[in-house]
C-alpha positions as CSV (number, residue, x, y, z in Angstrom):
1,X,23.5,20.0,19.5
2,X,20.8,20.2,16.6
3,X,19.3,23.9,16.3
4,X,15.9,21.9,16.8
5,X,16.6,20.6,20.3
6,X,17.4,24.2,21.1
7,X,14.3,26.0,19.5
8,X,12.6,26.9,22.5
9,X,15.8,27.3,25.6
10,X,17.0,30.5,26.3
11,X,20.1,29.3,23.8
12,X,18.0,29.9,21.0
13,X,18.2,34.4,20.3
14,X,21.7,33.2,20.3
15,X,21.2,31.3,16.9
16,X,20.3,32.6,13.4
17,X,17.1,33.2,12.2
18,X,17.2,31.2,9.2
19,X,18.2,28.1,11.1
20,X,15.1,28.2,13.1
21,X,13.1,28.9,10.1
22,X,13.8,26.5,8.1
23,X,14.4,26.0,4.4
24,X,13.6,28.7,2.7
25,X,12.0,26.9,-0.4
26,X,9.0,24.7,0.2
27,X,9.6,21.4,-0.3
28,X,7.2,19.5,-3.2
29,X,7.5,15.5,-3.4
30,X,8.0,14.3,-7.2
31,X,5.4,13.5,-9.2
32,X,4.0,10.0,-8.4
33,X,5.5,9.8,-4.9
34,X,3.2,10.3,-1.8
35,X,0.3,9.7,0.0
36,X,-2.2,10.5,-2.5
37,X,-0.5,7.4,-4.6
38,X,-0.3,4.9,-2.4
39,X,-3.8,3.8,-1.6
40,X,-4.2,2.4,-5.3
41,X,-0.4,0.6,-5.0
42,X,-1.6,-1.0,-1.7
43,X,-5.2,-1.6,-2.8
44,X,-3.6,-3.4,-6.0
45,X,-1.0,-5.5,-3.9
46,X,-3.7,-6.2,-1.5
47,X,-5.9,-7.6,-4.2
48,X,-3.1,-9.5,-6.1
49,X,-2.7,-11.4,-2.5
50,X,-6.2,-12.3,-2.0
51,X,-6.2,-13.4,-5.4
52,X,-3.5,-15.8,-5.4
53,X,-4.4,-17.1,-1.8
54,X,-7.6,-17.7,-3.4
55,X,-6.3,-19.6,-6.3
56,X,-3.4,-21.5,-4.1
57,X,-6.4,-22.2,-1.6
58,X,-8.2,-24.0,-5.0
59,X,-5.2,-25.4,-6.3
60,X,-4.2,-27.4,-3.2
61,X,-8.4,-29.3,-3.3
62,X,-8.9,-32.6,-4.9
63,X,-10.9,-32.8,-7.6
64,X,-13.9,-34.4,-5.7
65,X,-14.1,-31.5,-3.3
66,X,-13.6,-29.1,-6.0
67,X,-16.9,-30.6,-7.8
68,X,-18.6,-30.4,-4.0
69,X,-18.4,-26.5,-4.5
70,X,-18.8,-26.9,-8.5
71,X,-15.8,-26.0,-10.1
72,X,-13.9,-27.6,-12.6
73,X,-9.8,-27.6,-11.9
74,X,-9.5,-25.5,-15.5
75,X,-12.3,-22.7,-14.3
76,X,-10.3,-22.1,-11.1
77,X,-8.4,-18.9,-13.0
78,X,-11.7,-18.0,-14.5
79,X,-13.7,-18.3,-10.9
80,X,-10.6,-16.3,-9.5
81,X,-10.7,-13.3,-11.6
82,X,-14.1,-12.8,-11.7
83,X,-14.0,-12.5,-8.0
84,X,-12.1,-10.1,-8.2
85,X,-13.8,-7.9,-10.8
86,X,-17.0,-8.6,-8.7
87,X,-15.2,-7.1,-5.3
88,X,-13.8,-3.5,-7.6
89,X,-17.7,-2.9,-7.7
């Protein structure tokens, strides 16, 4: 049995101190791994999605529709990326 499932049963003077204590050293994450870094990964995949939806959603209108909403088939990247320099603000 793990000296965790034991930490608090009358089995557990019978153990060593340093097993219930832990590691001795604290443990540190590398550099660039962690919570604190994965916000901006998730907010950049989250943004490279919505922009390629966006541009597959464009891609797949006729031409006629396209000119409904006033866009040119050649602007769609354009129109795309400054959407979504307009949503970082």
């Amino acid at each position: 049995m793990h000296f965790h499932l034991l930490k608090d049963t009358p089995l557990a003077p019978a153990l060593p101190r340093t097993a219930l204590a832990g590691p001795s050293i604290p443990r540190r994450s590398a550099p660039g791994i962690g919570a604190p870094n994965l916000r901006p990964l998730l907010t950049k995949i989250a943004r490279r999605w919505l922009r390629n939806r966006t541009a597959a959603t464009l891609n797949s209108m006729d031409d006629r529709l396209l000119s409904d909403i006033g866009l040119r088939r050649a602007d769609i990247h354009s129109y795309v990326a400054e959407i979504d320099v307009s949503n970082r603000r």
